[in-house]
C-alpha positions as CSV (number, residue, x, y, z in Angstrom):
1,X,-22.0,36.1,6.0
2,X,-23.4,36.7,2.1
3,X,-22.0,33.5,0.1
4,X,-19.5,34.5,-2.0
5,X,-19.3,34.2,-6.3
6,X,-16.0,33.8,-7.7
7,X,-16.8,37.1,-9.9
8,X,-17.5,38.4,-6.5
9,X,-14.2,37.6,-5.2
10,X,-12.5,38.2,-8.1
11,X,-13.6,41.9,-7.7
12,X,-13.0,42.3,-4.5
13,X,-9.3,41.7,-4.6
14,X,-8.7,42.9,-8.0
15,X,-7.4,39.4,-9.7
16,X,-7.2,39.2,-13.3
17,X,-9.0,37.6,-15.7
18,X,-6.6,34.8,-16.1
19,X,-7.3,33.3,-13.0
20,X,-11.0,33.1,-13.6
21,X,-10.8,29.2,-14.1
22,X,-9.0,28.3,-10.9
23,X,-11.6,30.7,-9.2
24,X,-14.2,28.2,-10.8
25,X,-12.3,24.9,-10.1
26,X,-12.4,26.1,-6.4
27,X,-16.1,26.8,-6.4
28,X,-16.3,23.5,-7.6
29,X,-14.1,22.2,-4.8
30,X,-15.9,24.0,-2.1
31,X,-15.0,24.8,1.6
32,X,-14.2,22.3,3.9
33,X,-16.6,21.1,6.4
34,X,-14.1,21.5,9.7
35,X,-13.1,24.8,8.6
36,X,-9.1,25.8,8.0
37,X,-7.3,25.2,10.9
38,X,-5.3,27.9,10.5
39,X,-2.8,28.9,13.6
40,X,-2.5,32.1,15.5
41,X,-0.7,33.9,18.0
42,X,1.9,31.6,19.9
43,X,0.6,28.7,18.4
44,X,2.0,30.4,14.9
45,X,4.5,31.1,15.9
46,X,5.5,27.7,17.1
47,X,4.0,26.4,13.3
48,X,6.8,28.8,11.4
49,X,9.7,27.9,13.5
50,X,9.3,24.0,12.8
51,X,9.1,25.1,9.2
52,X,12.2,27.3,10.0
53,X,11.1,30.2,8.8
54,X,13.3,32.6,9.7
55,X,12.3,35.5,12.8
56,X,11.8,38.5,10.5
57,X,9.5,36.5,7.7
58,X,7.5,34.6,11.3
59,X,6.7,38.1,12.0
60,X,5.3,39.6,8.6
61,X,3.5,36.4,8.1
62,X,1.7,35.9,11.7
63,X,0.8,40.0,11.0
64,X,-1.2,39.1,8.0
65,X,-2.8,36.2,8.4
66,X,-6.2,37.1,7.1
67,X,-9.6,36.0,8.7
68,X,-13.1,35.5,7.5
69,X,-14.3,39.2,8.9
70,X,-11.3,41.2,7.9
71,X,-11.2,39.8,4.4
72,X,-13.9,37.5,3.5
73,X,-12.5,36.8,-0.1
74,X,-9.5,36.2,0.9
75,X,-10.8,33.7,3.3
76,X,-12.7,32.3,0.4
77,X,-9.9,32.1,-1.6
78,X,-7.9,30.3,1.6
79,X,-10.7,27.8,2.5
80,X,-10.8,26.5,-0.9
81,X,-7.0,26.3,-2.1
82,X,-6.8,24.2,1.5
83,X,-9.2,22.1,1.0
84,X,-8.3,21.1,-2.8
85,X,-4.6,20.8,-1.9
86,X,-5.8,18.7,1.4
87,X,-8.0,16.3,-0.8
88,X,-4.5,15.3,-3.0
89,X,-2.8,14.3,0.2
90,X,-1.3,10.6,-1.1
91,X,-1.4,11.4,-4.8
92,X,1.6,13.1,-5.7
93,X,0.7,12.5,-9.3
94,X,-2.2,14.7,-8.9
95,X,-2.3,18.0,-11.2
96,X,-2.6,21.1,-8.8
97,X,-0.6,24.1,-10.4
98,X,-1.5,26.9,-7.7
99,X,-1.6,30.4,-8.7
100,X,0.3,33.5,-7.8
101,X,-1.8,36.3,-6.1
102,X,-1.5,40.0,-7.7
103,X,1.6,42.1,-5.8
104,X,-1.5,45.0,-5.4
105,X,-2.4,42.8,-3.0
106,X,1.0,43.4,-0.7
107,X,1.5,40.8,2.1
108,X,-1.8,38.8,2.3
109,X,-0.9,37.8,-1.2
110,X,2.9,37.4,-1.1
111,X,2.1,35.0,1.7
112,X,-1.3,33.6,0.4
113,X,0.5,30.0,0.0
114,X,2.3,30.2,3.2
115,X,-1.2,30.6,4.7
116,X,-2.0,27.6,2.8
117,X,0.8,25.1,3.6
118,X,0.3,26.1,7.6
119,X,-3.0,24.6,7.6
120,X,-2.1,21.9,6.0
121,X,1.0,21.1,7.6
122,X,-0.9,18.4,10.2
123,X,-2.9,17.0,7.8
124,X,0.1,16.3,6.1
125,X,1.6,15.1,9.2
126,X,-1.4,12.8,9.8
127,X,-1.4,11.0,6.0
128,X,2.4,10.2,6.9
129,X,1.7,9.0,10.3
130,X,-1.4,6.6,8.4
131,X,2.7,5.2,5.9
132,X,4.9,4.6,9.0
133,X,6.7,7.9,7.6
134,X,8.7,9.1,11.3
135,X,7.4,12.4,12.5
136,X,11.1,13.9,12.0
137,X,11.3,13.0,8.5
138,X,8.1,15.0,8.2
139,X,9.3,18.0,9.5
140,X,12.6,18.3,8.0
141,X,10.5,17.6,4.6
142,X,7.9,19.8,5.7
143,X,10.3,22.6,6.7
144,X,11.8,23.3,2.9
145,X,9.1,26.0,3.4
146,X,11.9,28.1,5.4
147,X,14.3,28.0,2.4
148,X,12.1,29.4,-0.3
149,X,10.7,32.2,2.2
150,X,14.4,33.1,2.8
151,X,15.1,32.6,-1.2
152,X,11.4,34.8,-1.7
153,X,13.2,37.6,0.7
154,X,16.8,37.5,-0.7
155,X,15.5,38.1,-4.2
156,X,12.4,40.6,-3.3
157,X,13.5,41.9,0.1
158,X,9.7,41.3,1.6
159,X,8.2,38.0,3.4
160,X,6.5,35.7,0.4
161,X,6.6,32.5,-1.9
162,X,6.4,32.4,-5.5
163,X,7.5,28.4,-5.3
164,X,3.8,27.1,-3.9
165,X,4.0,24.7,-6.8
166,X,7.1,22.9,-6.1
167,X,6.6,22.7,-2.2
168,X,3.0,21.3,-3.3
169,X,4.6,18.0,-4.1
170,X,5.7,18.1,-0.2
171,X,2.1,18.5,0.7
172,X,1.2,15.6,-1.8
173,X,3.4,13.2,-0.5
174,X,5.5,13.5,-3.0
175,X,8.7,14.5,-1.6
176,X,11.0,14.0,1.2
177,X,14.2,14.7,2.8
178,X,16.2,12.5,4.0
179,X,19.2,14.0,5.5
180,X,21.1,16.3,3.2
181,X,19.4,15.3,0.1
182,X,15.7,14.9,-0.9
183,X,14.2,12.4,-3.3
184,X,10.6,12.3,-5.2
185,X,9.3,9.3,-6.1
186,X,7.5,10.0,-9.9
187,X,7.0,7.9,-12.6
188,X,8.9,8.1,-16.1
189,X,7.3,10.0,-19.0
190,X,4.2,10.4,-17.7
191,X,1.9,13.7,-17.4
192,X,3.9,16.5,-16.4
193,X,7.0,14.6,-14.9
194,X,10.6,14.1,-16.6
195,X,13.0,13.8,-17.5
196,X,13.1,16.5,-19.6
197,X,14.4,14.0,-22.2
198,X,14.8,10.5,-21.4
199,X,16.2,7.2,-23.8
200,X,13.9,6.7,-26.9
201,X,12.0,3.5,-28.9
202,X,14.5,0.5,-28.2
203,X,17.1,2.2,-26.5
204,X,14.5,2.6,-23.6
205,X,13.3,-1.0,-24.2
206,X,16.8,-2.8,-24.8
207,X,17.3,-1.4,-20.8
208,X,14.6,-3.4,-19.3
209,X,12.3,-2.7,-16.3
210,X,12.8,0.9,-14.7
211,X,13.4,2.5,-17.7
212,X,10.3,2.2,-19.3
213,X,7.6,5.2,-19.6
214,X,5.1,4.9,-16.5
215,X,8.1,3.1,-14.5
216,X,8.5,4.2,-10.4
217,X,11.6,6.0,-10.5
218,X,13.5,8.5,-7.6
219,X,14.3,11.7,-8.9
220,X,17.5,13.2,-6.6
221,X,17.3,17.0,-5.5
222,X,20.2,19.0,-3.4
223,X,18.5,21.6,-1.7
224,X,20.4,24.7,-0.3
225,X,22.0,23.8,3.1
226,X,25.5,22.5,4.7
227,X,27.9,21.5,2.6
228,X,27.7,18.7,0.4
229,X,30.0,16.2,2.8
230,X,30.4,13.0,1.0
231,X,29.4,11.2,4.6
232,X,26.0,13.4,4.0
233,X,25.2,11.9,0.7
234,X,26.1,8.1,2.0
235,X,23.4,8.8,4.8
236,X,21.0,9.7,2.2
237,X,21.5,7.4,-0.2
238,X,20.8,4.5,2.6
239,X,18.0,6.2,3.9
240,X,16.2,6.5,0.7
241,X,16.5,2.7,-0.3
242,X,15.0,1.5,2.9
243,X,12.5,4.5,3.7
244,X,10.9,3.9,0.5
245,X,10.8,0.0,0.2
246,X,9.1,0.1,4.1
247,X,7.0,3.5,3.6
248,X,5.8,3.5,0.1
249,X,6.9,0.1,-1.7
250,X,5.0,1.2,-4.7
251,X,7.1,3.8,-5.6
252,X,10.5,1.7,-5.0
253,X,11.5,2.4,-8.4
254,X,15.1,0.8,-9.1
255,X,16.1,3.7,-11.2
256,X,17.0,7.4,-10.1
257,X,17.1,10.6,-12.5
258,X,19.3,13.6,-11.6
259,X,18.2,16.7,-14.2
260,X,19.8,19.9,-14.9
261,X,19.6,22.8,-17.2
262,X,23.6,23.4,-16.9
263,X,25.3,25.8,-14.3
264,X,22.2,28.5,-14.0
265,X,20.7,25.6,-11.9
266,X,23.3,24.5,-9.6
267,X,25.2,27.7,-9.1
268,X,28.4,26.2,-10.9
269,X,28.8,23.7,-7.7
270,X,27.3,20.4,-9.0
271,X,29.0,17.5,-7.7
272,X,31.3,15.2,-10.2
273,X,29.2,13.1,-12.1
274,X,25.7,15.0,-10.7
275,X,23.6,17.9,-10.9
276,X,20.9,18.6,-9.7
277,X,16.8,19.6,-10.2
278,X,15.6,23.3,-11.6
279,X,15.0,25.6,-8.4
280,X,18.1,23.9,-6.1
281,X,21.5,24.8,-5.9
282,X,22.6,28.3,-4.5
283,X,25.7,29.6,-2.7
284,X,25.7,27.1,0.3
285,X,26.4,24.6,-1.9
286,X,30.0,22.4,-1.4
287,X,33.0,23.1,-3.2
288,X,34.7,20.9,-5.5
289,X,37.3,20.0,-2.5
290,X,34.5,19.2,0.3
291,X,32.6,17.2,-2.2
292,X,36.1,14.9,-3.5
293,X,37.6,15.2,-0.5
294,X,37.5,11.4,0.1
295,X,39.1,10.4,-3.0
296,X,35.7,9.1,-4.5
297,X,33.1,11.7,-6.6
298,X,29.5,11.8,-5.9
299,X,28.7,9.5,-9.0
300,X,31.6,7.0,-7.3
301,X,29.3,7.4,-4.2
302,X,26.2,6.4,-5.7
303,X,28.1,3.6,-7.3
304,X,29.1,2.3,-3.6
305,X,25.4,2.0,-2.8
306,X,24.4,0.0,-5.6
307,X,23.4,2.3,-8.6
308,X,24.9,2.0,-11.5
309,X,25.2,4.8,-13.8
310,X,23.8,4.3,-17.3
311,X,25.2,7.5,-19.1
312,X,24.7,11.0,-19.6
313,X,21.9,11.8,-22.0
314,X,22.6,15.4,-24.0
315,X,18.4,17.2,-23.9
316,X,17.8,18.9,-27.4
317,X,15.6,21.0,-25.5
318,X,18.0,22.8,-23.1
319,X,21.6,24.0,-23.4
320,X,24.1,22.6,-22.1
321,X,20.9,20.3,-20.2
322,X,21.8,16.5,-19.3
323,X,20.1,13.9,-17.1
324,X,22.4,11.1,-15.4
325,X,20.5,7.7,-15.0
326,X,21.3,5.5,-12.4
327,X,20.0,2.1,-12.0
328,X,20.7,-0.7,-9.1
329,X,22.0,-3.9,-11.2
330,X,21.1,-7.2,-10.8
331,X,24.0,-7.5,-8.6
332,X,27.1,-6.1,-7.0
333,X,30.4,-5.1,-9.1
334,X,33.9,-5.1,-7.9
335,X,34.6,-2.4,-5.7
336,X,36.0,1.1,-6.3
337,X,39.2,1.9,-6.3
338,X,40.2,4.9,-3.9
339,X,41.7,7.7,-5.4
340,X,43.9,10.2,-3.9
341,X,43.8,13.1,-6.2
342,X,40.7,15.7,-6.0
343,X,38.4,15.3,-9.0
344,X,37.6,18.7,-10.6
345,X,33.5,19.3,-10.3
346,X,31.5,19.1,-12.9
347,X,28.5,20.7,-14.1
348,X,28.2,18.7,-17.6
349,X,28.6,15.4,-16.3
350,X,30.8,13.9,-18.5
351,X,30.9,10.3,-19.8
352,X,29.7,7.4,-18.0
């Protein structure tokens, strides 16, 4: 087969001048030597329902996975996004802000990052196999894939993704579910991670460790699913201080940031005391009465497992935006009442 240039490519599948750089950063990057393991057929098939992508979405995508003959610059484009998103396997800090493909391009582009995040799906596998990581932990972190294909179709009634950039911190290792909630390990202030806002000068430094720029901190996502049962997040919280201090001690930061841009983000169905990250949330969310119906709020939950909440900070830079800190202290408080009454739900957090 003729080697490919990027102008080449670029021509053949109509993409726009703006995406000329990333055509020349994967040039740079090259094919990989093994080729892209890319499934077919049953074994496919088998791929998308551990990601739980749903029966009508398997279908379009096994129907247009491309191959070298069919569509050779596709194929280019394929070889190359897998191998630079396989060589940042164990970096989640690393900058890799993937591209959408032009709609002219129908399926094979909707589904271009689906492709992707197939083929990678061992190697990712493999790096958390190398951490101790359990195999189902990678699969149920792996398998967010199935909610944003079934988000892609509810908003554009056709199999696709438009969130590769997000689920790339998956790939990275830098994300993982753990029961109902998922947690990424990032570090304060640094490149492109948050808070969005975050305490300032001595107000940061009068805090101590953990809430300093470059700090390891957990940020705390509630992706669409069951409800949010209070027994749910108590599972998560304890599997999230072990599972990182065993699998990834580096990035056992003692602090954890919960970010919101107000209700857009959370459907209106944040728990008391929390929100959550840009892109979760939806209508499977809790209500307020399955949340509180213990007596004790989320925040009074993450209190029980040894955070303590710092306060709400108000974010010039979004309305209505907040970030809730919380921060295990040096060592355990009294413990929390029970209350009988149902706390209303919040989506502003309210003081600390």
């Amino acid at each position: 087969m003729t080697a490919l240039s990027p102008s080449a490519v670029a021509a053949g599948l109509g993409l726009p001048d703006g995406l000329s750089p990333w055509l020349e950063e994967l040039e740079r990057v090259g094919p990989p030597a093994g080729g892209v393991p890319l499934p077919r057929g049953e074994d496919a098939a088998r791929l998308l329902g551990r990601l739980r992508v749903a029966g009508p979405d398997a279908a379009a995508i096994a129907g247009a996975l491309p191959d070298p003959d069919g569509s050779p610059e596709l194929w280019w484009l394929l070889e190359r996004s897998y191998q630079q998103l396989r060589s940042v396997i164990g970096d989640p800090d690393a900058m890799v802000w993937p591209p959408s493909l032009p709609s002219a391009l129908d399926a094979a582009g909707r589904c271009f990052w689906v492709f992707v995040l197939m083929a990678l799906a061992g190697d990712v596998r493999r790096w958390h196999g190398e951490q101790g990581i359990p195999d189902e932990v990678s699969w149920s972190t792996l398998a967010d894939l199935g909610r944003h294909v079934a988000r892609y179709r509810r908003r554009h009634g056709a199999a696709g993704l438009a969130s590769q950039g997000w689920l790339g911190l998956h790939s990275r290792g830098g994300l993982y579910e753990l029961g109902r909630l998922q947690f990424n390990p990032y570090r304060l202030r640094t490149g492109m991670a948050g808070p969005l806002f975050w305490y300032e000068g001595g107000e940061a430094a009068a805090r101590g460790p953990g809430f300093q720029p470059g700090d390891p901190v957990l940020g705390v996502h509630v992706p669409e699913g069951a409800p949010l049962a209070p027994e749910r997040c108590d599972e998560s919280f304890l599997a999230a201080r072990s599972f990182f201090r065993r699998h990834l001690p580096a990035r056992a930061g003692r602090v954890a940031t919960c970010t919101s841009s107000g209700r857009a983000a959370t459907g209106g169905c944040a728990p008391a005391g929390w929100s959550c990250e840009a892109g979760a949330g939806g209508p499977a969310l809790a209500t307020e009465a399955t949340v509180t119906r213990s007596g004790i709020t989320f925040r009074e939950r993450a209190l029980m497992h040894g955070l303590r909440v710092a306060r709400p900070l108000q974010g010039p830079d979004l309305e209505s935006g907040h970030v809730l800190c919380y921060a295990r202290p040096a060592r355990t408080g009294p413990a929390l009442p029970r209350r009988r009454d149902l706390r209303r739900s919040s989506c502003s957090g309210g003081a600390a």
